[in-house]
MIVOMAR-193127 format. One line per field, with one value per residue: residue number from 1; residue in one letter; x, y, z of N, C-alpha, C in turn; chain. Coordinates in steps of 0.001 Angstrom, whole numbers, plus 524288, in hexadecimal, padded with zeros to 5 digits. Layout:
num	NUM/...
residu	A/...
n_c1	X/...
n_c2	Y/...
n_c3	Z/...
ca_c1	X/...
ca_c2	Y/...
ca_c3	Z/...
c_c1	X/...
c_c2	Y/...
c_c3	Z/...
chaine	A/...
% end
This chain:
num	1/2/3/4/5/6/7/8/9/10/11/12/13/14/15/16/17/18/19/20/21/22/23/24/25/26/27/28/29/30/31/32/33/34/35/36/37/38/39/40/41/42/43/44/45/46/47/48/49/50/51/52/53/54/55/56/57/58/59/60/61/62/63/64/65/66/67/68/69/70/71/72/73/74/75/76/77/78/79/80/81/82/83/84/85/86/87/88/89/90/91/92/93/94/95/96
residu	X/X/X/X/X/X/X/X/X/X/X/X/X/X/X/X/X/X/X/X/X/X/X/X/X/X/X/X/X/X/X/X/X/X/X/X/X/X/X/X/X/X/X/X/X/X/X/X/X/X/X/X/X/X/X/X/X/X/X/X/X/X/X/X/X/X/X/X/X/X/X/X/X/X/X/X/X/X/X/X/X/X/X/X/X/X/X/X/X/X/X/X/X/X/X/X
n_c1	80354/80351/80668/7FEEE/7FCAD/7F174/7E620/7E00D/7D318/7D456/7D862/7D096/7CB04/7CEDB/7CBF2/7C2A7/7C40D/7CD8E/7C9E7/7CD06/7D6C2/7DEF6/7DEE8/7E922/7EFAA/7F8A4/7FAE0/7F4C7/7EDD4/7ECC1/7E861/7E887/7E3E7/7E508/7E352/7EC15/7FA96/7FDD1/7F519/7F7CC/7FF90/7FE0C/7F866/7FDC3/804BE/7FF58/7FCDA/80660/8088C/80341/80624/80FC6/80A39/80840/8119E/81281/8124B/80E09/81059/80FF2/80D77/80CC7/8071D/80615/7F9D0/7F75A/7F838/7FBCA/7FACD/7FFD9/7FE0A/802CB/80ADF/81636/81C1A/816B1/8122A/8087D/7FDE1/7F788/7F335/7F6BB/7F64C/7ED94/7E9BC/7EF44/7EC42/7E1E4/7E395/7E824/7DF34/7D77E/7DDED/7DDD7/7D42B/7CF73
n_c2	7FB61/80929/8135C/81E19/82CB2/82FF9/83885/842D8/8417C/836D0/837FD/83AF4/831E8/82BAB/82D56/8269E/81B65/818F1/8181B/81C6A/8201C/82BC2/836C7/83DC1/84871/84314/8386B/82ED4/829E1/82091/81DBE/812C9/809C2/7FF2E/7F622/7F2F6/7F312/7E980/7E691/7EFEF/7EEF5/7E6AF/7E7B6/7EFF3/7EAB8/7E410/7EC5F/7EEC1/7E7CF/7E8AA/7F37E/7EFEC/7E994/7F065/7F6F2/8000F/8094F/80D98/8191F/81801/81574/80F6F/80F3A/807CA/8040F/80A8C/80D93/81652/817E4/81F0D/820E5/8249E/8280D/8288B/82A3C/82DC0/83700/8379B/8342A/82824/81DC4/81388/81728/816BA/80C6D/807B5/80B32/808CB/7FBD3/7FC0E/7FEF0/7F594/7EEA6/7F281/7F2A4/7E8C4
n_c3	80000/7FC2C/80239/80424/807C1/80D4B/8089E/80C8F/80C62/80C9A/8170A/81DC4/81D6C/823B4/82DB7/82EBF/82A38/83053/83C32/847C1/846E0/84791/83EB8/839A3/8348C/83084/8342C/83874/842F3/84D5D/85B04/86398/86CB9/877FF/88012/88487/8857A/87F3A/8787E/87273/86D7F/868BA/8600B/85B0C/857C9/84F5C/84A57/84755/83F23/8369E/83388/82F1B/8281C/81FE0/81F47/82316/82D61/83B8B/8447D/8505B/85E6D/86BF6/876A8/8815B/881C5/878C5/86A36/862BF/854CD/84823/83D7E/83095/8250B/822AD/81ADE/81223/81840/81CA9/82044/81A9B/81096/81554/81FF3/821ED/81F84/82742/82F86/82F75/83174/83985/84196/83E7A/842DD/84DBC/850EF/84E21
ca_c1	80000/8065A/803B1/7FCD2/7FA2F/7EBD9/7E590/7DA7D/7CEDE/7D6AC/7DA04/7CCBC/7C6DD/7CF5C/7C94D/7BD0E/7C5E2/7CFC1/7C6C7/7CEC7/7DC19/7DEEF/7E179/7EBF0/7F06F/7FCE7/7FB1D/7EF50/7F120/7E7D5/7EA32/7E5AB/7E367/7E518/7E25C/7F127/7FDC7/7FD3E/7F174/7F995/80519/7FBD7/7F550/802B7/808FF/7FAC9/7FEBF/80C6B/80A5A/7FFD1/80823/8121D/80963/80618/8150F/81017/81438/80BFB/81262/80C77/80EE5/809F0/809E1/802C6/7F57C/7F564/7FB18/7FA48/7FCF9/7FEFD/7FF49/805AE/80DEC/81AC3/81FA7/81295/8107C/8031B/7F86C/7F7C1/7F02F/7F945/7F79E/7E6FA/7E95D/7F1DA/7E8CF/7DD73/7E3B9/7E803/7D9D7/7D6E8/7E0BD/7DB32/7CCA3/7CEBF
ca_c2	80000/80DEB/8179E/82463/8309B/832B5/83C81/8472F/83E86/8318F/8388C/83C02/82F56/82780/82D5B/821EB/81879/8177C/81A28/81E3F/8238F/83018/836D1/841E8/84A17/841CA/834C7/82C59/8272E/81EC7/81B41/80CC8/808DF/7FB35/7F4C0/7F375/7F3F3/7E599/7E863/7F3CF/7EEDD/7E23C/7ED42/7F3A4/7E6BE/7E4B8/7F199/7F038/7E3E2/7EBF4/7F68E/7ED0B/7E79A/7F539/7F9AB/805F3/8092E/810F7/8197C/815C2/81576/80C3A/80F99/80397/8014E/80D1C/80ED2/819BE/817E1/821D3/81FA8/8282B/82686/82D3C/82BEF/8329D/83CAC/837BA/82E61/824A0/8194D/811A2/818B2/814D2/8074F/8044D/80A69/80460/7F8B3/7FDDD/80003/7F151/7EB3B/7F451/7F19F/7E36A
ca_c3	80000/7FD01/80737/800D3/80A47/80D0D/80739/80F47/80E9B/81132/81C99/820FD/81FA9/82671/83300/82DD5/82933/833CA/84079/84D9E/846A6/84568/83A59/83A95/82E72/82CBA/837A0/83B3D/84925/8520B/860E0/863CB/872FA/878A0/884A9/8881A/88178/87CFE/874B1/86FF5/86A5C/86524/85B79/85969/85559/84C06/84684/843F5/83AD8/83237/831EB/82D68/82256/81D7C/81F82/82646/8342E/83D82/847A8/85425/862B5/86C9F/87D0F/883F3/87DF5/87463/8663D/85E12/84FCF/84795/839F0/82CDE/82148/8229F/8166D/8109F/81A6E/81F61/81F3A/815FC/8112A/817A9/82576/8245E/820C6/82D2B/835A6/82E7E/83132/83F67/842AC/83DC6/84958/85401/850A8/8518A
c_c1	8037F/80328/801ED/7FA4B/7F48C/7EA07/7E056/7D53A/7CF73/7D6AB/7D553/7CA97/7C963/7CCE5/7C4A8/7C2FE/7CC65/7CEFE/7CB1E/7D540/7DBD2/7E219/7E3C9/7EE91/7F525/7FE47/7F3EF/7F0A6/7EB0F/7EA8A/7E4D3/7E655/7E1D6/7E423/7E6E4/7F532/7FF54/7FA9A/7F25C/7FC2D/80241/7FA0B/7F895/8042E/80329/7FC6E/80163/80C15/80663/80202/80D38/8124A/80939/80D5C/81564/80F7E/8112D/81102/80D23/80F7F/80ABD/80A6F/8045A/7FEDB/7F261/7F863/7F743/7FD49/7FC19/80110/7FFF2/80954/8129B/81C7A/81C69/810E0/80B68/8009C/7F872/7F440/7F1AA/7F7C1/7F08C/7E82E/7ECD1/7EE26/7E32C/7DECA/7E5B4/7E3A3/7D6B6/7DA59/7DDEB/7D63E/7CB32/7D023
c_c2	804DB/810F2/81D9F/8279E/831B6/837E2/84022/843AB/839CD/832C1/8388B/8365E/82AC1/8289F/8272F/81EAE/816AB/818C8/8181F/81F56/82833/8327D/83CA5/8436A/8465A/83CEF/83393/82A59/825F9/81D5C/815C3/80CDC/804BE/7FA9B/7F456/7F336/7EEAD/7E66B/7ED66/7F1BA/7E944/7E3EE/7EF43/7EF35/7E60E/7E96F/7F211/7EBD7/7E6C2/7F08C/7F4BD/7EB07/7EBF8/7F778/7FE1A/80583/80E8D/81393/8194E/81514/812AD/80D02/80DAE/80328/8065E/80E4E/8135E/817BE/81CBF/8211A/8231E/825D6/829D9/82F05/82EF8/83749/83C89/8330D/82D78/820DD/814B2/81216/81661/8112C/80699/8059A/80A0B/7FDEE/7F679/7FAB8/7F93B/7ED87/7EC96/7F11D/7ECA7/7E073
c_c3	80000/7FE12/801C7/80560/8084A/80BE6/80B2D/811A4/810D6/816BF/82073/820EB/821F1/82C84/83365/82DC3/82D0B/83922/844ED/84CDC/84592/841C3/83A2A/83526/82CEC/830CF/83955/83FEE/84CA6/85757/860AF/86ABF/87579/87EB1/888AB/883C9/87DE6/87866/870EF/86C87/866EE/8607B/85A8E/854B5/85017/84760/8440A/83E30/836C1/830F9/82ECE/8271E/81F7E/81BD9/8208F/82C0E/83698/84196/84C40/85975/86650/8725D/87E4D/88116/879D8/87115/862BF/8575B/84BF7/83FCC/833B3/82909/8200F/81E57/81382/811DB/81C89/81EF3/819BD/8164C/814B4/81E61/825D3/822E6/8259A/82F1C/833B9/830F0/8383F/8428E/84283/84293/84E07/85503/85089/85696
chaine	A/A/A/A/A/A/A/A/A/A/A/A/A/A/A/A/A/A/A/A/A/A/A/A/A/A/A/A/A/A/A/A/A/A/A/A/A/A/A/A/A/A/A/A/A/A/A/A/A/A/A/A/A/A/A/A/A/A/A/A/A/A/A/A/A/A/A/A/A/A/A/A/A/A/A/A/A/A/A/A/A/A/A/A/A/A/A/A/A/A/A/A/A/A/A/A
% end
């Protein structure tokens, strides 16, 4: 898949299409919130291998049972198609 910067309305409708990240002019970023830090890093490690298949790396931070991810395309300068499929695919780990 080659990454292509979102354009204006992409931007607006991922508010629908990726429900509880937020969407910032040049980073999307959700906080997740677990029962303890076990259940954290079990959804981290989930993460890392889909960010793996994709070859797209979130930055992200993780203290006891909450991670933020924050997701962008450096080499483009912003959101990308790339940055809503991970956290389409994010959103699909949590929610099960």
């Amino acid at each position: 898949m080659e990454p292509y910067l979102l354009q204006n309305g992409e931007l607006k409708e991922l508010v629908f299409k990726i429900p509880g990240w937020e969407i910032n002019p040049k980073l999307i970023q959700r906080e997740f919130n677990f029962a303890n830090f076990i259940e954290a890093f079990s959804f981290m490690t989930k993460v890392a291998l889909i960010c793996e298949k994709y070859n797209h790396h979130p930055n992200w931070e993780n203290v006891y049972s909450k991670v933020i991810i924050r997701l962008n395309t450096h080499d483009l300068g912003g959101i990308t198609n790339m940055d809503q499929t991970l956290a389409l695919e994010i959103n699909k780990i949590f929610d099960n």
